[in-house]
N, C-alpha and C positions, 0 to 999 in steps of 0.2 A: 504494500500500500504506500503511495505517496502521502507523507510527512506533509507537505505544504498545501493548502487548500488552492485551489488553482480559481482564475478569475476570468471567465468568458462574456461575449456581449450577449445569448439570449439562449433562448432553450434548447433550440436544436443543438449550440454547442455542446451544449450540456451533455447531450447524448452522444455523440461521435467524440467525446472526452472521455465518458464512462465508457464507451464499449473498445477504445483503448489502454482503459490503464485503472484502477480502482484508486479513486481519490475523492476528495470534499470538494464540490464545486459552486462557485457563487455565478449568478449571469446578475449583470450589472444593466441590462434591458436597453443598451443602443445609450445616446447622448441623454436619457433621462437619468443619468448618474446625480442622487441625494442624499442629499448628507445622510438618511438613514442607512443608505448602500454602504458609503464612505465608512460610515461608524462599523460595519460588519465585515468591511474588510480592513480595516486597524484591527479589530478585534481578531480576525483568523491572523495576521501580519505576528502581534503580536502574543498569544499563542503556539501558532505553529507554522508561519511563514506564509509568503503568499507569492504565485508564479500569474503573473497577467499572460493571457494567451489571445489575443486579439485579431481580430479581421487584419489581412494582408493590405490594408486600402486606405484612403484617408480618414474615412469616420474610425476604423481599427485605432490608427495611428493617433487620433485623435485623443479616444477614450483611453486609449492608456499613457498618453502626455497628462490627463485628468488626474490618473489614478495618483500616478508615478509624483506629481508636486501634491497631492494632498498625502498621500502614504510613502512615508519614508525606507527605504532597507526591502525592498519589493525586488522580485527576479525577474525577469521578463523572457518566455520563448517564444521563437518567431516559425514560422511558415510563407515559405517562398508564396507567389502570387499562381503563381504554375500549378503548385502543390495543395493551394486550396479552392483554383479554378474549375467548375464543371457546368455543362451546356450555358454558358457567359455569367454565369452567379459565382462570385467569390465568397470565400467565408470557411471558418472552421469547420463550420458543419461539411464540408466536402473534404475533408482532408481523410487521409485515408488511417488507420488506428497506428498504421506504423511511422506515417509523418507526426503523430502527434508525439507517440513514445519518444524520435528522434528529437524533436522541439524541449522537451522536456529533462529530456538528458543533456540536450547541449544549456537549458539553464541552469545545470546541477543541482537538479529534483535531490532530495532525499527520502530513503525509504525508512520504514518502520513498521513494526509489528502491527497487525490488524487490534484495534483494542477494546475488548468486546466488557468493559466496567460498569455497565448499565442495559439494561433487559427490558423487554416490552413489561413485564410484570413491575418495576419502578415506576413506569408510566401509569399503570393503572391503581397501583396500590398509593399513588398521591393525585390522582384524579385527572390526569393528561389526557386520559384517553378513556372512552368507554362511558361519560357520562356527557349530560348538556351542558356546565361548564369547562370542559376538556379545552375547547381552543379558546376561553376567556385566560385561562391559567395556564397555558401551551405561549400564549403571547405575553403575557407578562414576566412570567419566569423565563422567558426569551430574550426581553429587554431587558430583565434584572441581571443577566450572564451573558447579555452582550452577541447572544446567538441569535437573535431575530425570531422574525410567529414562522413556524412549517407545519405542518403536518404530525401525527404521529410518527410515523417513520423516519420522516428525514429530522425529527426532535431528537431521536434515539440516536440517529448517524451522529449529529451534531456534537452531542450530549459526549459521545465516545471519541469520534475523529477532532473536536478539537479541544481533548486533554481536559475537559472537564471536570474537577475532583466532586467525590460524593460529598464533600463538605462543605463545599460550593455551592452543590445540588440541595442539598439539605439546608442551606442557612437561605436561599433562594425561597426554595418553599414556604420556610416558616414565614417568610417576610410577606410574601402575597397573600396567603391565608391569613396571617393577625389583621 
């Protein structure tokens, strides 16, 4: 697993990221980059590092001039224009799993053990998941640790991929519930 949460412009990246390489991935949604984005990737940055991986084009270029002056100590892997060009559409999403691995490698990704310190059953035994306050308390305990509102699932990825301690998790809780 990649150590650094990696930083794409939209969903599709998301997916031809994932289905090269097993990592935490933020999409920053094109030039709507806000300061709520900004704060969740200071927070992976500082954490567990963060790798911009950007469109080969000028909006790319753009957003990660964005990132790079508001977040300090950031890596950046790139993709030839060739490498992410298909039927005249540019973008990550066209790049193939092993252009992305090689991007990744040449920003000196590091790896680390998959870290499985939190279980679907955390989630439900403090109320994340499974009842009607589940995404009231899924988003608050998000902004309280800096991991923004997801899902169940991608709560749990978060929770684990970026080093989250259970005492963290725990003083989080008590703070939204009093």
């Amino acid at each position: 697993m990649i150590k650094e949460v990696i930083v794409v412009e939209g969903r599709d990246d998301i997916t031809a990221v994932k289905r090269a390489v097993d990592a935490e991935v933020i999409a920053v949604g094109g030039f709507g980059i806000n300061g709520k984005v900004i704060s969740k990737i200071k927070e992976a940055q500082e954490r567990q590092g963060v790798i911009v991986l950007t469109d080969p084009d000028f909006a790319g270029e753009k957003i990660r001039k964005i990132i790079a002056k508001r977040v300090s100590g950031i890596k950046h892997a790139y993709i030839s224009q060739k490498e992410g060009m298909k039927d005249g559409d540019i973008g990550v999403e066209n790049a193939s799993p092993e252009t992305i691995i090689r991007a990744l490698e040449n920003a000196k990704c590091n790896l680390k053990e998959k870290r499985e310190e939190f279980n679907m059953k955390d989630l439900m035994d403090h109320g994340l998941v499974g009842c009607k306050e589940s995404k009231e308390r899924r988003d608050s305990i998000g902004r309280e640790l800096g991991i923004g509102y997801c899902n169940g699932n991608q709560f749990l990825s978060r929770l684990n991929n970026y080093g989250i301690t259970r005492e963290e998790f725990i003083k989080a809780v008590n703070k939204i519930i009093e």
